[in-house]
C-alpha positions as CSV (number, residue, x, y, z in Angstrom):
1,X,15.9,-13.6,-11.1
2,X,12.6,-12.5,-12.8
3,X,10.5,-10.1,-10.8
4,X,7.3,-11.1,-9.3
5,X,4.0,-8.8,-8.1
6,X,2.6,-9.7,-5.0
7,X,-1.3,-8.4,-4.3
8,X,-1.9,-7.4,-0.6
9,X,-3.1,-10.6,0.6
10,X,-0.2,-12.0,-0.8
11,X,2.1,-9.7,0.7
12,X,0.4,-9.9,3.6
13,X,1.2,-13.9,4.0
14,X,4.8,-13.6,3.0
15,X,5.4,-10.9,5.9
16,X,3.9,-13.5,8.2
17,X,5.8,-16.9,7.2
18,X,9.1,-14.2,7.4
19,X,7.7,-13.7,11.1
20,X,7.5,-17.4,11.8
21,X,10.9,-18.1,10.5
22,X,12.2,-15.5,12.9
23,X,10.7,-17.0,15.4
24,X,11.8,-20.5,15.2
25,X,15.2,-19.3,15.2
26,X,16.2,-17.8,11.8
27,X,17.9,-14.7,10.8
28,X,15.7,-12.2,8.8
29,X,17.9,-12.4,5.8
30,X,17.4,-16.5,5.9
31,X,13.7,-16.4,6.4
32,X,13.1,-13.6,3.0
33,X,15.3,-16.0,1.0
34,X,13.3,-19.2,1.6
35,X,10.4,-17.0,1.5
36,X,11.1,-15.9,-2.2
37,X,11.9,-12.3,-1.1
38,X,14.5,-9.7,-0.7
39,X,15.1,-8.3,2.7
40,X,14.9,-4.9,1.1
41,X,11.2,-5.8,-0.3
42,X,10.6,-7.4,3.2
43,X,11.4,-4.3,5.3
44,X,9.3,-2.2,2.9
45,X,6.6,-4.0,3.2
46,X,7.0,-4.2,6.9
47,X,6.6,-0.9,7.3
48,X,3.8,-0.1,4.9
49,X,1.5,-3.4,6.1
50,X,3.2,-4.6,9.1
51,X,0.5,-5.4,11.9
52,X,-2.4,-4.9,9.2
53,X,-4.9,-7.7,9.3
54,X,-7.1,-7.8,6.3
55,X,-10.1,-6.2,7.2
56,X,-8.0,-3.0,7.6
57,X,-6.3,-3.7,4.7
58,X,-9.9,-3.5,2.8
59,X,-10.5,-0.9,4.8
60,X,-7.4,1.0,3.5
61,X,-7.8,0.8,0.1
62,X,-11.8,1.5,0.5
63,X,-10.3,4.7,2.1
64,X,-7.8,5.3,-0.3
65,X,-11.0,5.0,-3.5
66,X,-12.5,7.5,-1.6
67,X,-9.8,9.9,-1.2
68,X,-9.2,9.8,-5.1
69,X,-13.0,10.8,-5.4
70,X,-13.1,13.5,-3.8
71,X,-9.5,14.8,-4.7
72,X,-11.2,14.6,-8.1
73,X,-14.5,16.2,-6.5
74,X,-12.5,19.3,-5.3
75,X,-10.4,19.7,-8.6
76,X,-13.9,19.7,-10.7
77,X,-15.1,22.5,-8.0
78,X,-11.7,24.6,-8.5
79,X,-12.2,24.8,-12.0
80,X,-15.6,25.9,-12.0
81,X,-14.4,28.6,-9.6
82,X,-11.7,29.5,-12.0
83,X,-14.2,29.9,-14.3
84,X,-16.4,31.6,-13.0
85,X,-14.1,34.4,-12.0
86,X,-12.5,35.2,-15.4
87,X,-16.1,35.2,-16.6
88,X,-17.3,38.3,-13.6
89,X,-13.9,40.1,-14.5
90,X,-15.0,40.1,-18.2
């Protein structure tokens, strides 16, 4: 079976048709196979986006840009620091 990648919206709508088929009666192993998924990939993504609507989901990855920013912010700052401090013990 070739492999497919799913963006967040579109992982996003396959958790929730997988919700409607277990809720009209189906077994979650059923409703990932006429989904197009595994039910390994479905519990995954369960528990990473499960109950996320997509504002948060925007919200998320707005938080996770920002995070890499300043992760790269404070790395810049050690370094200077490292700097610095070889240069007073010279």
């Amino acid at each position: 079976m070739a492999r497919k990648r799913y963006g967040e919206d579109g992982i996003l709508r396959l958790i929730r048709e997988v919700e409607v088929h277990c809720s009209n009666g189906m077994d979650v192993i059923s409703a990932c196979r006429a989904a197009g998924v595994s039910d390994k990939t479905y519990y995954g993504w369960r528990r990473k986006y499960g109950g996320m609507s997509r504002a948060r989901l925007s919200e998320m990855k707005s938080l996770e840009k920002e995070n890499q920013r300043l992760k790269k912010i404070v790395a810049d700052l050690e370094l200077d620091k490292l700097i610095f401090k070889e240069s007073l013990d010279y």
